[in-house]
N, C-alpha and C positions, 0 to 999 in steps of 0.2 A: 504494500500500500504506500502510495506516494503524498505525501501533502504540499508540492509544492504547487499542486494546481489548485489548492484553496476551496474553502467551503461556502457555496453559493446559499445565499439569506435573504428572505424579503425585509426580515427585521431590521438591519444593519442597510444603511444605503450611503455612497458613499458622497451623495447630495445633502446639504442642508434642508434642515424643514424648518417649517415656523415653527416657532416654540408657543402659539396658540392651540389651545385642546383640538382635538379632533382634525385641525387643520393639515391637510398633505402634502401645500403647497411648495414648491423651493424657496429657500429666504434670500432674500434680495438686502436685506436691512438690518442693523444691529441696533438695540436699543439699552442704552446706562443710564443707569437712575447715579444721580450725584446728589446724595441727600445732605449734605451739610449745605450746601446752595438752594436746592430745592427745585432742583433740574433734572429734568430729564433728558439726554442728548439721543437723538436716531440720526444716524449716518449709515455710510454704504456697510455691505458686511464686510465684519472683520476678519482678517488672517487666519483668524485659529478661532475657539472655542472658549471662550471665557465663563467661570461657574456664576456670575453675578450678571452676565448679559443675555439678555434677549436676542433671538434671532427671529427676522417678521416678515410675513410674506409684504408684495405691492398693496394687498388691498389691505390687510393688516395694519400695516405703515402710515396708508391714508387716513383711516380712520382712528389713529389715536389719539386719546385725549390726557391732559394729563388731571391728578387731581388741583383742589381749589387753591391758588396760593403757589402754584408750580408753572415753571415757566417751560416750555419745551421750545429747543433749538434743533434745528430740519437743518443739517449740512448739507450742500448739494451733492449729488450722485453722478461722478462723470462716466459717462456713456460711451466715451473713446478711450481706447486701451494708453501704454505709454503713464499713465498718472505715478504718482510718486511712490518709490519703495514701498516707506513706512507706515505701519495705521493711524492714520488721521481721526481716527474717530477716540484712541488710546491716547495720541499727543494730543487730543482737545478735553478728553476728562483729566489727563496731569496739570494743564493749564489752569482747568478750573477748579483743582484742587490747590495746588501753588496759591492761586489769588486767595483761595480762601482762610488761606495761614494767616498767621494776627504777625504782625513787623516785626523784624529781627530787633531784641534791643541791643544798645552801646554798650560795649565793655566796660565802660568804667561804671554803672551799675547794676550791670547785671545781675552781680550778686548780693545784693543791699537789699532788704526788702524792713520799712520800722527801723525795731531795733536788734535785727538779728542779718544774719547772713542765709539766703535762700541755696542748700545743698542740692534738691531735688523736685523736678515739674514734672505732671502727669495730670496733660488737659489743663484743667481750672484749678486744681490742687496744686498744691506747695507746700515742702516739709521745710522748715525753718529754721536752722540753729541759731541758737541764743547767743551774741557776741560777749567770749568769755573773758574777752581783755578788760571789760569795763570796772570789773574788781567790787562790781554792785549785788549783793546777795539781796533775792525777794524777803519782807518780811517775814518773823513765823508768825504764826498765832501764840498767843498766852492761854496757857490751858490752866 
């Protein structure tokens, strides 16, 4: 027995499909949610398979909405071969990721935060150390 002639599947096809139920359409369109923006971006389809993107047929495509408060961006879809290497539709959610970083701050405060020295960030949190040089001991209480 040989396997190099491979085992034929209707399951497996080596076409994209929409990633709408039931739909068997080929996907033409990729679609990323960028929820810190509250974007959703559909561009041409992408390169590879991404776990967090949609793939959508033409009429799937047309008809999307997004929710209330979301803004959806339609990149256009070029139709002549020759278009650029890399995925545009990947370099356009790092961009909108990028912008949504809060500004790098200046070295010479970085580390100051009050009256302590800021060791470690994660999001909105900040662990604190207390500046030990100041030689200032908190009150106790009197028991």
């Amino acid at each position: 027995m040989s396997l190099s002639k491979g085992i034929q599947s209707n399951a497996v096809s080596p076409v994209r499909r929409c990633s709408r139920t039931a739909c068997r359409q080929p996907a033409v369109f990729t679609l990323t949610y960028v929820y810190a923006d509250s974007t959703a971006v559909l561009g041409p389809l992408a390169a590879y398979v991404e776990p967090h993107c949609y793939d959508l047929c033409a009429v799937h495509a047309d008809r999307l909405t997004a929710p209330r408060g979301w803004e959806v961006v339609r990149l256009p879809v070029e139709t002549a071969g020759g278009g650029p290497g890399s995925d545009d539709l990947e370099a356009l959610a790092d961009a909108v990721r990028e912008a949504a970083r809060p500004p790098a701050r200046d070295n010479a405060s970085a580390g100051e935060v009050g009256e302590g020295a800021e060791t470690l960030r994660r999001g909105h949190l900040r662990v604190v150390r207390s500046d030990s040089g100041r030689g200032e001991q908190p009150p106790r209480s009197q028991g």
